[in-house]
C-alpha positions in Angstrom: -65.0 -20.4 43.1 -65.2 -19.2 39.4 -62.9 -20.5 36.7 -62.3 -16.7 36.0 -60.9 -16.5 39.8 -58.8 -19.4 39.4 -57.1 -18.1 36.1 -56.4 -14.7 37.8 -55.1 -16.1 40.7 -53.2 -19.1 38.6 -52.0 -15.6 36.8 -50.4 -14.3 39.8 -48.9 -16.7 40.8 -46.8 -17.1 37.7 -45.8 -13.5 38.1 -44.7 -13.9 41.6 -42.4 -16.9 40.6 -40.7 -15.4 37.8 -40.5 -11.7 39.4 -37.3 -11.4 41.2 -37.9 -10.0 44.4 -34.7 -8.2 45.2 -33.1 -7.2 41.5 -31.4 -4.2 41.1 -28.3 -2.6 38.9 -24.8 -2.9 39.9 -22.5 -0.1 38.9 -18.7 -0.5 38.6 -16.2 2.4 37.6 -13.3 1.3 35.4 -10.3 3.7 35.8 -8.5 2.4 32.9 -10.8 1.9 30.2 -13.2 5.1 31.0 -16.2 3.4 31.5 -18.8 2.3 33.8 -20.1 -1.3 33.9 -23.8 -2.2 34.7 -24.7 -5.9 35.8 -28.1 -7.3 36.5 -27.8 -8.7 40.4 -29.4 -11.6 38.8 -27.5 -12.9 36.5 -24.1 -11.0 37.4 -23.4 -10.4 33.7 -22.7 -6.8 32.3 -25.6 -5.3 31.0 -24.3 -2.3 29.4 -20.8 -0.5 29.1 -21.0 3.3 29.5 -18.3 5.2 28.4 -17.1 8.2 30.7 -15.1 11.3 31.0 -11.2 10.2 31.8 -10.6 7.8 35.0 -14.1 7.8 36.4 -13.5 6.4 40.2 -15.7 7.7 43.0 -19.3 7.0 41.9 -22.2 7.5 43.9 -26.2 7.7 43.6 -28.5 10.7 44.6 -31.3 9.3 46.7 -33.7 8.9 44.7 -31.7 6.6 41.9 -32.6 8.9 39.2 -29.1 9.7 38.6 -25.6 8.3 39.0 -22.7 11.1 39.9 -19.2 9.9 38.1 -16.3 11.7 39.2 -14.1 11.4 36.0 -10.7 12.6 37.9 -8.6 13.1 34.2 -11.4 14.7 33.0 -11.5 17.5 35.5 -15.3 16.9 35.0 -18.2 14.8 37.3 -20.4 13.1 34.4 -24.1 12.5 35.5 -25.4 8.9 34.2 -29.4 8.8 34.1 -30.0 5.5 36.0 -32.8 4.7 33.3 -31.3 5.9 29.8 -28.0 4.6 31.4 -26.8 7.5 29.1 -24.8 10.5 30.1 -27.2 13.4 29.6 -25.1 16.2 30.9 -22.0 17.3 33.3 -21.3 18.9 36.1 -18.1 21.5 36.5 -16.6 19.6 39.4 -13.5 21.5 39.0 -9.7 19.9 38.7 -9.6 16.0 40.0 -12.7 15.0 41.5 -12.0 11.9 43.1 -14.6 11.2 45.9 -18.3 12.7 46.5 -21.3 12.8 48.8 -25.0 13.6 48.3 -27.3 14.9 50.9 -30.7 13.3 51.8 -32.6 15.7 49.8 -30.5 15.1 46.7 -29.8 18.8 46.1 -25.9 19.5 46.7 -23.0 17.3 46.3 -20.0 17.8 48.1 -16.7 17.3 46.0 -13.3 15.9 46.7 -11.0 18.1 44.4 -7.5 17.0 44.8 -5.3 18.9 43.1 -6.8 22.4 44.5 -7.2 20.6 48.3 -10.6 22.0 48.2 -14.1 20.8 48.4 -16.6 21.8 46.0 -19.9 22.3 47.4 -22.6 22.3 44.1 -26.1 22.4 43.3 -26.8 19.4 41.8 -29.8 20.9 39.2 -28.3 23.6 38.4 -24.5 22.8 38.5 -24.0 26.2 40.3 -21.1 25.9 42.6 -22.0 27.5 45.7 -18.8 27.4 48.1 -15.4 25.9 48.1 -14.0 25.3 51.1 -10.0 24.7 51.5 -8.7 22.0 53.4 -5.7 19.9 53.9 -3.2 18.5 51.2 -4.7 15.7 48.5 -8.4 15.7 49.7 -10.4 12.3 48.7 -13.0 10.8 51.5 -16.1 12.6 51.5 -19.4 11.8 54.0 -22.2 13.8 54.4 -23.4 13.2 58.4 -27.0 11.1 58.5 -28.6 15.0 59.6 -27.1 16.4 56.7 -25.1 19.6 59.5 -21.9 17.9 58.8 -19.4 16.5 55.9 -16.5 15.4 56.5 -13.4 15.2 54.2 -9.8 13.5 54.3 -6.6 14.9 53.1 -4.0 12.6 52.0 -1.3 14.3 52.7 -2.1 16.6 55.5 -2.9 12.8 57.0 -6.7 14.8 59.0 -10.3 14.9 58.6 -11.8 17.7 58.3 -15.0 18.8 59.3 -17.1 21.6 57.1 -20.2 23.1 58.6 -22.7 22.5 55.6 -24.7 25.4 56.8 -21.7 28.0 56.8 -19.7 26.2 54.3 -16.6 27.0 56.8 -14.2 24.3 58.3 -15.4 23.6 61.8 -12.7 21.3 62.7 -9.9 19.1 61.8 -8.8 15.5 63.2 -4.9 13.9 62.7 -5.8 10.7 62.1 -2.7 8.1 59.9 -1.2 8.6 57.1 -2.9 8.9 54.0 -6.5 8.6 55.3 -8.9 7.5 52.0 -12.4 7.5 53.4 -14.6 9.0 55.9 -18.0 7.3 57.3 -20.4 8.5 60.2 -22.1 6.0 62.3 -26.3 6.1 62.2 -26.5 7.7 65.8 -23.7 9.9 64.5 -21.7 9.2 67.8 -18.6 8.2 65.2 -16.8 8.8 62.4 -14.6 6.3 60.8 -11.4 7.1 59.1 -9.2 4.4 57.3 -5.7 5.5 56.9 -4.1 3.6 54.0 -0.6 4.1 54.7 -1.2 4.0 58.1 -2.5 0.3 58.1 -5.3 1.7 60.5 -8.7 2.9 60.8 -9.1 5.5 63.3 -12.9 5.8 65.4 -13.8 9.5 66.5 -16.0 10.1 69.1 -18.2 12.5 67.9 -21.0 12.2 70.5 -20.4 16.1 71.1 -22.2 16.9 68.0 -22.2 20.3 68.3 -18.6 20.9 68.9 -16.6 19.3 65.9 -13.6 20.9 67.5 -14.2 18.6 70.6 -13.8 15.4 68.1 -10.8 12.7 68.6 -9.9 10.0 67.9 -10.9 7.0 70.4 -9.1 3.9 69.1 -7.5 2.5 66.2 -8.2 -0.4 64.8 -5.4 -2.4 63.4 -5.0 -5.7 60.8 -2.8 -8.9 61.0 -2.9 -11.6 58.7 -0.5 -14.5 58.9 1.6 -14.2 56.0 0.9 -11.1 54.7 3.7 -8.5 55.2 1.8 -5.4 57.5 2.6 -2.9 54.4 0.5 -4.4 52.4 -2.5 -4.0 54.8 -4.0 -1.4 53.2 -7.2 -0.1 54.1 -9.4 2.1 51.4 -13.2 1.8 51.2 -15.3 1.3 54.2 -19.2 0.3 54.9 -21.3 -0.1 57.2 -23.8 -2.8 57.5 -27.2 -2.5 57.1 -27.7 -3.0 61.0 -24.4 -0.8 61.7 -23.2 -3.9 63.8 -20.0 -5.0 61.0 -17.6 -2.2 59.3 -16.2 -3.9 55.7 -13.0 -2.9 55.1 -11.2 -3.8 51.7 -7.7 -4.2 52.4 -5.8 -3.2 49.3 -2.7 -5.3 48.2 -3.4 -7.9 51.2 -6.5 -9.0 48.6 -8.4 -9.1 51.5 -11.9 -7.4 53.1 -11.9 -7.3 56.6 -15.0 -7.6 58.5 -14.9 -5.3 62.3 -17.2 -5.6 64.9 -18.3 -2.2 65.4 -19.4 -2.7 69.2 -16.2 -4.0 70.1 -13.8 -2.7 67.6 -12.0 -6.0 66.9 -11.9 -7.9 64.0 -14.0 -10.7 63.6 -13.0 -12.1 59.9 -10.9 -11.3 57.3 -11.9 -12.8 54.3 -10.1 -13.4 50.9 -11.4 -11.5 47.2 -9.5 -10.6 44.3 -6.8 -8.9 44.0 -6.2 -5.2 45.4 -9.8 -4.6 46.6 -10.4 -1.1 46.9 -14.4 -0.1 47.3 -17.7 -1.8 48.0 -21.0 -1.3 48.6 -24.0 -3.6 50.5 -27.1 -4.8 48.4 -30.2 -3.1 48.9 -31.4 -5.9 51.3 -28.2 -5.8 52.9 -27.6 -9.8 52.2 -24.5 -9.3 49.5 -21.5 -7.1 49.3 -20.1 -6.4 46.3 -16.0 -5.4 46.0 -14.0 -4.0 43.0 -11.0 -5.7 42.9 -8.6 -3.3 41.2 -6.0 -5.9 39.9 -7.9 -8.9 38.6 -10.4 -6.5 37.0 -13.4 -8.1 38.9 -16.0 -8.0 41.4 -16.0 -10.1 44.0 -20.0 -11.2 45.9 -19.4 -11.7 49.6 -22.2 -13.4 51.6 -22.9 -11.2 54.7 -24.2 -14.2 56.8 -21.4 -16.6 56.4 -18.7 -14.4 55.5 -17.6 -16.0 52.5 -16.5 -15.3 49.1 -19.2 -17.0 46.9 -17.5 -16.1 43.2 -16.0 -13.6 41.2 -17.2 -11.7 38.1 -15.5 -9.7 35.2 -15.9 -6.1 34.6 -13.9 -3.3 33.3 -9.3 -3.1 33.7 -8.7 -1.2 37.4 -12.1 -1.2 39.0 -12.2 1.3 41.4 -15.8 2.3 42.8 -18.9 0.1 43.2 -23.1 1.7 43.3 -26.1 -0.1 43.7 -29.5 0.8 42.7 -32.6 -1.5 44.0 
């Protein structure tokens, strides 16, 4: 074995010790102070403070992570964050109070959440060229594009439905009364269900969607409800929602109850509820699907939960009201 073998391999070895295997960026909107914070997984320190159009809250990544999609709801505007520069380059014409979005697979069209017009904006993402706007029901927010990218669906507030547009047409297919003020939308893997939480409501509603190709055919199956000793039901609030990596657990922050709640998605029960910061309102999974990390709207942090054990491990400062959470591996 040569000396000049040894020192390559010595070589490596350093690199693979100090490399970390599963870094990547987390992004936090900050509805108050019109920015977005970036911290480095491995150190959980902000990075870099990146100043937005007014009340940035939904924030989501295109697929390939080249570029981050704020929807600044004051600003009437989406800003569009290159994940490298971490500068904003250009914007999009979202039209009036974007709140919430959704990218296809391809990365081409993002599908808008514009409240105050109860519409959703359907744009081309290179060109900023909107190419329908489809009217739903009162206040819309949740926004999910289906895994096949046929379907997205979109809540309304105040009409208390989902709605279900026909990406191909750009018509509304169907609509679904779910609870009162419904915040978020998400369709299982095998697209047999979609997910609703209904804030008000203090549920999350499951419909069966396993006759795809008849969205007026969809209702609701069950509803899923909380209870926590001690904590009044009003203030049981569920917002964000996210699926596992495996699709087996549903995390559901819980609002003023400063709580996440974990659901068996076989069963439909809840197995854990586990305590964050205060007013948790969004979250999103590590790329390895290990971590969770939640905004916690109140304390003005992010709280890591550990997927495995269900526990809180520690809580981290970023940005007055955070209110959306991205991650980029």
């Amino acid at each position: 074995m040569t000396r000049s073998f040894l020192a390559a391999v010595s070589g490596a070895s350093i690199l693979f010790l100090v490399s970390p295997a599963f870094a990547y960026s987390i992004f936090v909107s900050n509805e108050k102070d019109n920015t977005i914070s970036v911290l480095d997984s491995e150190t959980l320190e902000v990075v870099k403070t990146i100043k937005t159009s007014r009340r940035p809250r939904g924030i989501v990544l295109g697929p390939d992570y080249s570029e981050l999609f704020v929807a600044a709801g004051d600003g009437d505007i989406m800003d569009v964050i290159d994940t490298k520069t971490l500068e904003v380059p250009r914007q999009l014409e979202s039209g009036p109070d974007p709140e919430l979005m959704a990218v296809d697979s391809k990365g081409k069209i993002v599908y808008i959440a514009n409240e105050d017009d109860s519409l959703v904006t359907i744009m081309d993402i290179k060109s900023g060229e909107v190419l329908g706007e489809v009217p739903v029901g009162v206040e819309p927010e949740g926004m999910h594009v289906s895994p096949d990218d046929r379907y997205t669906a979109a809540t309304s507030e105040s009409t208390s439905m989902a709605h279900i547009v026909d990406n191909a047409t750009m018509k509304l297919v169907g609509n679904i009364l779910v609870d009162s003020r419904p915040r978020e939308a998400k369709f299982s893997d095998d697209m047999k269900e979609l997910w609703v939480s209904s804030e008000i409501g203090g549920t999350v509603s499951v419909i069966d969607t396993s006759n795809w190709d008849d969205p007026k055919s969809w209702k609701v199956k069950e509803k899923i409800s909380f209870e926590v000793p001690g904590v009044r039901p009003e203030q049981l609030q569920p917002v964000g929602m996210d699926f596992t990596k495996d699709g087996k657990l549903m995390f559901i922050p819980l609002g003023p109850s400063n709580r996440v709640a974990v659901v068996d998605t076989a069963t439909k029960k809840v197995k854990d509820y586990i305590l964050v910061g205060q007013r948790p309102w969004h979250g999103e999974f590590a790329p390895d699907g290990k971590k969770y990390y939640v905004a916690n709207g109140l304390t003005n942090d992010l709280t890591i939960i550990d997927v495995a054990t269900l526990k809180a491990e520690k809580s981290v400062p970023v940005g007055r009201l955070p209110w959306g959470v991205a991650i980029m591996p």
